[in-house]
C-alpha positions in Angstrom: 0.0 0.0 0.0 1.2 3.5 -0.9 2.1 6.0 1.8 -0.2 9.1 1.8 1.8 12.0 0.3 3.4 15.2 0.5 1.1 17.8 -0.9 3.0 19.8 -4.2 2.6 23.9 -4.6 -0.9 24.3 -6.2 -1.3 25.4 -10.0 -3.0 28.5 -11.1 -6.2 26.8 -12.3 -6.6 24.8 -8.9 -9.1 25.9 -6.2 -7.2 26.2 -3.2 -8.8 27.8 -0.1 -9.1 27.7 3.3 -12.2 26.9 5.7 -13.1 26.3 9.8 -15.6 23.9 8.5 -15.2 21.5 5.3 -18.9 19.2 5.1 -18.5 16.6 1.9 -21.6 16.1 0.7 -24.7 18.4 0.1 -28.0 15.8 0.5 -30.3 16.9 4.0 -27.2 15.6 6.8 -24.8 17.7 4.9 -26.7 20.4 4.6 -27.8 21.0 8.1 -24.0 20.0 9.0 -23.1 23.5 7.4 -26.0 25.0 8.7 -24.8 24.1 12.2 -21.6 25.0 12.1 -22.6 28.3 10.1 -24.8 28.9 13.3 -21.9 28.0 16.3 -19.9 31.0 14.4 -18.1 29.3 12.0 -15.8 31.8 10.1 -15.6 30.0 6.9 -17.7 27.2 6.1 -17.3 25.1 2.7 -19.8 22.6 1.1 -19.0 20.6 -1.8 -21.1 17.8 -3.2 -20.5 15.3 -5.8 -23.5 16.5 -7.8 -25.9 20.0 -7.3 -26.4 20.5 -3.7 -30.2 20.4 -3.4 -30.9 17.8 -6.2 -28.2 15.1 -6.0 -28.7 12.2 -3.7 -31.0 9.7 -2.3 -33.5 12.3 -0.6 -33.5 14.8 -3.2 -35.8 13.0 -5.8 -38.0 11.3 -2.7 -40.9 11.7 -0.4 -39.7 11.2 2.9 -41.4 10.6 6.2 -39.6 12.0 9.5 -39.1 11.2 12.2 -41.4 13.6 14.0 -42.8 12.7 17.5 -44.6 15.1 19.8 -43.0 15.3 23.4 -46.4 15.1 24.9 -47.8 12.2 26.8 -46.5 9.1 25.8 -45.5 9.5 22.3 -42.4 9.0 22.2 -42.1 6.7 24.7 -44.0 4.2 22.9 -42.2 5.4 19.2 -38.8 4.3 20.7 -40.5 1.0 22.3 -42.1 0.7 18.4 -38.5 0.8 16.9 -36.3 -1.0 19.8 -38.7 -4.3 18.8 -37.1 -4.6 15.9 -33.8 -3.5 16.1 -32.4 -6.7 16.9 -31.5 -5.7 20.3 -29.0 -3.4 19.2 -30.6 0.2 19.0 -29.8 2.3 22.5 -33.2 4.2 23.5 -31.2 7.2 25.1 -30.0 7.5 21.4 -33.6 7.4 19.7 -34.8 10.2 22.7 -32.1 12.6 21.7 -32.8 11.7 17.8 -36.3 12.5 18.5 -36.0 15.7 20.7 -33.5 16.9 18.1 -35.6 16.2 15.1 -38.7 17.8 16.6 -36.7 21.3 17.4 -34.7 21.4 14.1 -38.1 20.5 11.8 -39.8 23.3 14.0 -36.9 25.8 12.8 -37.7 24.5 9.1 -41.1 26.1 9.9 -39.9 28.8 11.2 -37.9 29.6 8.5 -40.9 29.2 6.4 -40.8 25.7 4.7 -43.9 25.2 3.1 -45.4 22.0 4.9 -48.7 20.9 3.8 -52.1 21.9 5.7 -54.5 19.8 6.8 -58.3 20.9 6.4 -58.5 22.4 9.6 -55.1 24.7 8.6 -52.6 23.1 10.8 -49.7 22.4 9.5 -48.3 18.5 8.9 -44.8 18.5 9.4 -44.0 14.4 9.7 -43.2 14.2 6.2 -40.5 15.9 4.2 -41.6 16.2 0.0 -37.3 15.9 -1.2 -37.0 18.2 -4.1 -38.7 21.1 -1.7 -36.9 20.6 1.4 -33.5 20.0 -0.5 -34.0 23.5 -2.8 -34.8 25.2 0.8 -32.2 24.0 2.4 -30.0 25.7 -0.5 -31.6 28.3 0.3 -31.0 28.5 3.8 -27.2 27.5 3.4 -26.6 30.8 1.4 -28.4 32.6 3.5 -25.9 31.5 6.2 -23.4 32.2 3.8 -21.9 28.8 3.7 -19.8 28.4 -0.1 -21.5 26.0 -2.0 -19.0 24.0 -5.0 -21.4 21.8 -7.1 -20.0 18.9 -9.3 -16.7 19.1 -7.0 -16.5 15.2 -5.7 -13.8 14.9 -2.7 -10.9 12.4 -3.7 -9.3 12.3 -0.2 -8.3 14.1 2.7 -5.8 15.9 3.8 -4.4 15.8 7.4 -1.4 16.9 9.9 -0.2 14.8 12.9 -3.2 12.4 12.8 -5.7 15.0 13.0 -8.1 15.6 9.8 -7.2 19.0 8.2 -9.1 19.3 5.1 -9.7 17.6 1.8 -9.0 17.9 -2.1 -11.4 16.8 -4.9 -12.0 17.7 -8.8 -14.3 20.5 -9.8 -15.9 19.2 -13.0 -17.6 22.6 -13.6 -13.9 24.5 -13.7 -12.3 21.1 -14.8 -9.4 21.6 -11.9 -8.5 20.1 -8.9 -9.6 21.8 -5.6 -7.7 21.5 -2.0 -9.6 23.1 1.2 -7.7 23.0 4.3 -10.2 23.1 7.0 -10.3 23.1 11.0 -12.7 20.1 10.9 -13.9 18.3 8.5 -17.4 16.0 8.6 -17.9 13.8 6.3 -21.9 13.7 5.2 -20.9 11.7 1.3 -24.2 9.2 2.3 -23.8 5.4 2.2 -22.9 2.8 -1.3 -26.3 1.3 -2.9 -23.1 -0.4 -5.4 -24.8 1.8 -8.5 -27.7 -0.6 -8.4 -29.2 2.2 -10.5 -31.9 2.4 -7.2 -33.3 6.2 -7.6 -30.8 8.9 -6.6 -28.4 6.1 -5.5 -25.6 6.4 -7.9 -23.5 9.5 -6.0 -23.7 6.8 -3.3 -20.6 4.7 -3.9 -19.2 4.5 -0.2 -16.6 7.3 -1.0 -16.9 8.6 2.8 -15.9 4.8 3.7 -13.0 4.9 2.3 -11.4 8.2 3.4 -12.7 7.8 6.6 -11.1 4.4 6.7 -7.4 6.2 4.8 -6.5 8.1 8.0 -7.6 5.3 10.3 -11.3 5.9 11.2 -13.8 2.6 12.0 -16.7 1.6 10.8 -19.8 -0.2 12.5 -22.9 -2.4 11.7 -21.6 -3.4 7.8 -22.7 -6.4 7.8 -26.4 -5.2 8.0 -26.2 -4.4 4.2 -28.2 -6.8 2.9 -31.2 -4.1 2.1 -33.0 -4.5 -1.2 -36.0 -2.3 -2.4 -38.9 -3.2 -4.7 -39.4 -1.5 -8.2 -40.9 -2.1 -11.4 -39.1 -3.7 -13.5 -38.1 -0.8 -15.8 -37.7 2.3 -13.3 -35.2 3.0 -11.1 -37.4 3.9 -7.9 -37.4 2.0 -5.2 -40.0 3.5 -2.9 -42.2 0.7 -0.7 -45.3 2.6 0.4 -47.2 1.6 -2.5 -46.7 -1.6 -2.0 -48.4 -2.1 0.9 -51.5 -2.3 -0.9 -50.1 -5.0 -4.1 -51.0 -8.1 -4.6 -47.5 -9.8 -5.8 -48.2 -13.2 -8.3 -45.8 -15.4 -10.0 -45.6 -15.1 -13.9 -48.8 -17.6 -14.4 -51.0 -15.6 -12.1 -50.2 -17.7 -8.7 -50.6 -15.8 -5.6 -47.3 -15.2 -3.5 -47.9 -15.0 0.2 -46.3 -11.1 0.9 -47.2 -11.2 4.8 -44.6 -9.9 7.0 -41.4 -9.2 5.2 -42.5 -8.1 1.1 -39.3 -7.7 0.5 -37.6 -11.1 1.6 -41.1 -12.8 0.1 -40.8 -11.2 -3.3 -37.2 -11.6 -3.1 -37.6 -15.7 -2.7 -40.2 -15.7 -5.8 -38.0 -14.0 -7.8 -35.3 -16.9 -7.2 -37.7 -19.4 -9.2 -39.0 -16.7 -12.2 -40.5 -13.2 -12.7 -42.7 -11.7 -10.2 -45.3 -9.4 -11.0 -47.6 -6.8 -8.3 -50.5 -5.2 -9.0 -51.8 -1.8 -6.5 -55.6 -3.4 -6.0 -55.8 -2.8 -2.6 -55.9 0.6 -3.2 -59.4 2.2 -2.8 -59.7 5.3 -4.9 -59.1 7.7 -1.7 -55.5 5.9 -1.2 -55.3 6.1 -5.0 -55.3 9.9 -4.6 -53.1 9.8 -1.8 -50.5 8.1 -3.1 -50.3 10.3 -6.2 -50.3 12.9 -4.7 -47.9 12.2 -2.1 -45.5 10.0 -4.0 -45.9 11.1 -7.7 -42.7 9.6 -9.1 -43.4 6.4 -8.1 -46.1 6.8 -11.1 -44.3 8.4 -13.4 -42.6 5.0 -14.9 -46.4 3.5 -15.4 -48.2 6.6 -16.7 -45.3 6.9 -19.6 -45.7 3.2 -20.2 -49.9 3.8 -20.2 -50.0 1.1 -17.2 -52.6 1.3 -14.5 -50.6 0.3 -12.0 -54.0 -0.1 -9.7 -55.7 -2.1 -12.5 -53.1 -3.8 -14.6 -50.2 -5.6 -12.8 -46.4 -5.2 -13.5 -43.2 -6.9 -13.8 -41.7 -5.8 -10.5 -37.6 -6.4 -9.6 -35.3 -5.8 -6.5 -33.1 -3.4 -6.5 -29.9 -3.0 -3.8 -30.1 -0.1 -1.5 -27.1 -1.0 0.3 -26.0 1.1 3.5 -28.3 4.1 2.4 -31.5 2.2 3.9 -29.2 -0.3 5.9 -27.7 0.8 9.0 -23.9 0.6 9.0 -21.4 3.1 8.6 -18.6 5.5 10.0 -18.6 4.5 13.4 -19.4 8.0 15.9 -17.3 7.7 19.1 -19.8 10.3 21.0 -22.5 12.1 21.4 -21.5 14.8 19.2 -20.8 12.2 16.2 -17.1 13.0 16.3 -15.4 9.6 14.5 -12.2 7.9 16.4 -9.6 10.2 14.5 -9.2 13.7 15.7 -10.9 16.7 13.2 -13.2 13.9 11.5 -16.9 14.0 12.2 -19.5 11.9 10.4 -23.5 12.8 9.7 -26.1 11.0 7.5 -26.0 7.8 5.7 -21.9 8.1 6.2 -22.5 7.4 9.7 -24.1 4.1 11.2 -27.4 4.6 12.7 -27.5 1.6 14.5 -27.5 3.4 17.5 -31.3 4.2 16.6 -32.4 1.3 14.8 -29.7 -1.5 15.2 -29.9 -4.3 12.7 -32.8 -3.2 11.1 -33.6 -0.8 7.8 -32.9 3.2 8.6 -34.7 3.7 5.3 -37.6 6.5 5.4 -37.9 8.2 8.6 -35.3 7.2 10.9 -32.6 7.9 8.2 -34.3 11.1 7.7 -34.4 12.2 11.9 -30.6 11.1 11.9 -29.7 13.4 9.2 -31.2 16.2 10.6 -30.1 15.4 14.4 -26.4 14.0 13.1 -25.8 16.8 11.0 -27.3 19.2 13.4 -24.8 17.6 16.1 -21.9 17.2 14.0 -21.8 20.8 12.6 -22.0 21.9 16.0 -18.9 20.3 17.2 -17.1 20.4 14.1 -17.2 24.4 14.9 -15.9 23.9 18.2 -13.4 22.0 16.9 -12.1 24.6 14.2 -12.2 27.6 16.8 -10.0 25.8 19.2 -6.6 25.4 16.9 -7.3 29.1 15.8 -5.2 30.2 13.2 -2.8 27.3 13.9 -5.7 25.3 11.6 -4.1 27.2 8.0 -0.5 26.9 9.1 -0.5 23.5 9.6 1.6 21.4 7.5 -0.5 18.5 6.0 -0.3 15.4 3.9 -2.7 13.8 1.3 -4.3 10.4 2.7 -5.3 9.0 -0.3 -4.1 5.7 -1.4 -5.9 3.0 -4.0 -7.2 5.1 -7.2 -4.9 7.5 -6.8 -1.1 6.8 -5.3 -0.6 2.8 -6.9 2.0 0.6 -5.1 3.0 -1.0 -7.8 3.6 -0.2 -11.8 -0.1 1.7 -12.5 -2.2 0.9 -15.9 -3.7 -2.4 -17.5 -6.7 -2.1 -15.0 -9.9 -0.1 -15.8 -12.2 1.3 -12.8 -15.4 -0.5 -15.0 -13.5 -4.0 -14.7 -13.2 -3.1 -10.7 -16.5 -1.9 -10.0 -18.1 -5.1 -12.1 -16.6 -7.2 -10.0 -17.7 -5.1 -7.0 -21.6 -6.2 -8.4 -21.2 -9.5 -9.0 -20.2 -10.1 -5.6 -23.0 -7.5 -4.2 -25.6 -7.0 -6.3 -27.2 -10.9 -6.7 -29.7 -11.5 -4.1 -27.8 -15.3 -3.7 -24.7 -13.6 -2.4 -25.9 -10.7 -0.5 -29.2 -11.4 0.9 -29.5 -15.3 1.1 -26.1 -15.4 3.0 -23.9 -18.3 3.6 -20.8 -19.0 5.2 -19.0 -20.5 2.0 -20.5 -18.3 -0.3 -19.2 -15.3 1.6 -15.8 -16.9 2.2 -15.3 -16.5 -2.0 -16.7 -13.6 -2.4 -14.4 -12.3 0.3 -11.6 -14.5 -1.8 -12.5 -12.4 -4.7 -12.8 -9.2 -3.0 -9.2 -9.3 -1.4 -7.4 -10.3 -4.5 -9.1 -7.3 -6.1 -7.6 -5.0 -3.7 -4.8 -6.3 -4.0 -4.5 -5.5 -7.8 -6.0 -1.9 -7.5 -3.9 -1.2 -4.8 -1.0 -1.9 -7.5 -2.3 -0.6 -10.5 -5.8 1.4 -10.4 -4.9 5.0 -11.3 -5.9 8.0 -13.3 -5.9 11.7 -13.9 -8.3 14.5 -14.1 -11.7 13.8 -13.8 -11.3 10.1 -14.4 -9.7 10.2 -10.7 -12.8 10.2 -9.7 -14.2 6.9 -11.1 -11.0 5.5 -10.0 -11.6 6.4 -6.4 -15.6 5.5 -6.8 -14.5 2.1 -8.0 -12.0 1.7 -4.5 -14.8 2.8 -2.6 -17.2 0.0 -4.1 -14.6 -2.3 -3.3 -13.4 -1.0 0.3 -17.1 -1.2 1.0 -17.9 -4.5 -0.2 -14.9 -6.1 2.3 -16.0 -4.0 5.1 -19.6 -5.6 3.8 -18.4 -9.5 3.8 -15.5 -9.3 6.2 -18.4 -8.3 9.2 -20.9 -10.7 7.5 -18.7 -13.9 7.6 -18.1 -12.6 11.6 -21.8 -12.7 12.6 -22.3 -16.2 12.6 -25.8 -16.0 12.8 -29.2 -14.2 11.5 -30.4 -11.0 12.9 -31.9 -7.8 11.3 -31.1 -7.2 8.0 -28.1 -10.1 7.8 -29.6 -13.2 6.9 -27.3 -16.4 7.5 -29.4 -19.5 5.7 -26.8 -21.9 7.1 -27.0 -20.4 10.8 -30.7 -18.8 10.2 -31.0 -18.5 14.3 -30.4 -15.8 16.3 -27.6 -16.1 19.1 -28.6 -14.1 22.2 -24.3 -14.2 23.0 -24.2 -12.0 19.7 -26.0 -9.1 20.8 -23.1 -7.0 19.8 -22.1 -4.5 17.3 -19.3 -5.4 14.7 -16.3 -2.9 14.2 -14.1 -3.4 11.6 -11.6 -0.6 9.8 -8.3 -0.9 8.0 -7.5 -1.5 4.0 -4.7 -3.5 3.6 -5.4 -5.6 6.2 -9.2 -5.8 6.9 -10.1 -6.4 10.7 -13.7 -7.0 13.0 -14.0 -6.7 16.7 -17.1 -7.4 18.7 -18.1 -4.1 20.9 -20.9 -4.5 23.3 -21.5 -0.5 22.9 -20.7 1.0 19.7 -19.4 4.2 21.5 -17.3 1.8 23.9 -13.3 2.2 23.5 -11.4 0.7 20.6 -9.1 -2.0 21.4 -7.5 -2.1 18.0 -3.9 -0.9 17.9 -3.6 3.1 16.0 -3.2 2.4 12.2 -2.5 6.2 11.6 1.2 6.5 11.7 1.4 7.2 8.0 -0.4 10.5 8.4 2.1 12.3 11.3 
């Protein structure tokens, strides 16, 4: 593996500033991550997002439920109680209260600052659901109205850091077509999770690039082996939204019912093992029929251009992988103010796990949505703090590029193409055989696979310009996928969203969240708390 390097004198055409605050990534977390250090005084605070802030991302195209609880009576007593049951006894309740008191004051501010939420017929306001192109163009709104810098179409590459602590980032501005470098107080890290470009809706800026720079300067990761999360779409769209289905009736190709109690997903995911499998919205009495338009209007959009009733005719219906943005793993926070175990580094969103609110289980709709808010809110915060203690000592600092496979090659670079890398990335990750009907030999080859991979992009993957950044996508995918198989192959058992079908129990002695970090050498440790101590020796002596 390659040494993180020296930084060289910048060229005229680079971007090269400096910033107290650098948040990667510009979907909801990111954006109130900038909004809350913008807020705790920030002097300089820096966004830049792989795509347009406000319309990139998982959120931006959606209809998102939140998280929203009232504090009266009993309510959230009994939403935490709701969501503990099937966390797989590994969500903390302390966690979901301050998720939930957070959530409620920062969606109260949205109104405030005059977010149109719908109104019921009585004119109150209904403020549990988030409609994503909206909310993401107000928060763009509100971020330069902080006057937080935005950089669209600027993807980081790596970051940059000095003595072990994170001190900025550098990246490729496709709209000036020149590298940028931001040296930064603190840096969080908001990039969302890896869906492994399953082409799932708003999914493909979500290729695990926070993973792997988080994992370059020595950061852990928690919960990756609860991965395995697949969504339903028609066969010929991209979206991946489950509401609707809730009223389907899902039948094999010749018309035979398929049983879809319980878990749709994992039912239409065993049909779809022995042929097609179609769904038709029947259920649906013209009221809901309404409803659903209204509220989820892309879902329709695929049927309507194809003339399909999807309430009268059925359709050929697929799965599609969602990955860590509606699983639960991620950059593992080592407190209560999402700070990561590296000094400087903070995580938010999808980036971060969230199994400290729902365990094993699916963050998909509303919990994701609460932790981005709450996370962001959090990290921002503390990211500020962070940048105003070291002063003006923060732009003097001497630092060093982390980044390794993609961009620095061990060995003699060309002869291997980012496509060939991140096709085999899906064939180990995509088929619902490997990754959700888990088993112990299976994942012991693809983890054979996956390691000789890294081994050959670690020695030849490189490129320059904008290709760096499919090169680093396409180490991402693949530091993902180990992180992925390496935890699943630990967690000899089923719980949550990892499904063993050779050890399809669960163990009560496994009640335990799975660290694991490192590139060259992939580990995973049990921790009985996620926010417990690392026992793992430093792996950050490259960066001082």
């Amino acid at each position: 593996m390659s040494t993180p390097a020296t930084l060289s004198p910048p060229r005229a055409s680079e971007i090269d500033d400096v910033a107290d605050v650098l948040v990667i990534g510009g979907g909801p977390a990111g954006a109130w991550a900038a909004l809350g250090a913008a807020a705790s005084g920030a002097r300089g605070v820096v966004l830049v997002d792989k795509g347009y802030c406000g319309t990139s991302g998982a959120t931006a195209p959606a209809n998102t439920g939140a998280w929203y609880v009232t504090p009266d009576g009993d309510a959230r007593e009994r939403a935490i109680e709701s969501r503990y049951a099937r966390s797989g006894g590994l969500a903390h309740r302390e966690w979901m209260a301050r998720v939930l008191d957070a959530t409620w004051t920062q969606i109260n501010q949205l109104a405030a600052w005059g977010y149109p939420f719908p109104v019921d017929d009585c004119g109150l306001q209904y403020r549990a659901n988030l409609r994503g192109p909206d909310y993401m163009y107000f928060l763009r709104r509100q971020l330069r109205r902080a006057g937080v810098r935005i950089l669209d179409h600027a993807p980081a590459l790596e970051l940059l850091a000095s003595d072990g602590v994170v001190a900025g980032a550098q990246g490729y501005s496709r709209q000036e077509d020149a590298a940028w470098r931001i040296r930064a107080g603190a840096v969080v890290l908001a990039s969302g999770g890896c869906a492994f470009l399953s082409k799932a809706l708003g999914c493909d800026v979500n290729t695990g690039d926070g993973y792997l720079m988080a994992a370059e300067v020595g950061a852990e990761l928690s919960g990756m082996e609860f991965s395995a999360q697949y969504g339903i779409s028609p066969a010929y769209a991209s979206v991946t939204k489950g509401l609707p289905y809730f009223w389907a009736t899902f039948t094999t190709e010749s018309g035979e019912p398929i049983d879809s109690r319980g878990n749709r997903m994992l039912a239409v995911a065993r049909a779809l093992r022995r042929g097609p499998v179609y769904a038709v919205l029947d259920r649906a009495g013209p009221e809901i029929q309404r409803w659903l338009r209204d509220g989820q209007p892309n879902c329709f959009l695929p049927h309507d251009r194809l003339g399909i009733d999807p309430f009268k005719q059925r359709f050929p219906v697929t799965l599609r992988a969602e990955g860590t943005v509606r699983g639960s793993g991620g950059i593992r926070v080592v407190d209560e103010e999402c700070a990561t175990s590296v000094p400087g580094l903070y995580a938010a969103g999808d980036a971060a796990s969230r199994e400290l609110i729902v365990g094993a289980s699916s963050g998909g709709g509303s919990p994701n949505a609460a932790w981005a808010i709450s996370s962001g809110t959090w990290a921002g915060h503390a990211a500020a703090r962070f940048a105003a203690g070291l002063g003006d000592r923060a732009a003097a600092r001497a630092v060093r590029a982390a980044g390794t496979v993609g961009l620095r090659p061990s060995g003699t670079p060309g002869g291997l193409d980012a496509g060939e890398v991140i096709g085999l990335v899906q064939q180990e990750m995509l088929p619902l055989d490997k990754n959700l009907f888990r088993q112990g030999h299976q994942l012991a080859a693809s983890v054979e696979r996956l390691e000789g991979a890294w081994r050959d992009a670690s020695a030849r993957l490189r490129a320059a310009g904008v290709a760096q950044v499919r090169a680093r996508e396409a180490a991402a995918l693949l530091a993902t996928a180990r992180f992925c198989y390496r935890s699943a192959l630990v967690r000899a058992e089923s719980r949550g969203l990892h499904q063993r079908t050779d050890l399809p129990d669960t163990d009560p002695e496994q009640a335990h969240h799975l660290t694991t970090g490192g590139l060259s050498s992939v580990w995973v440790e049990p921790r009985r708390h996620p926010l417990g101590p690392s026992h793992r020796p430093s792996n950050r002596g490259d960066l001082a």
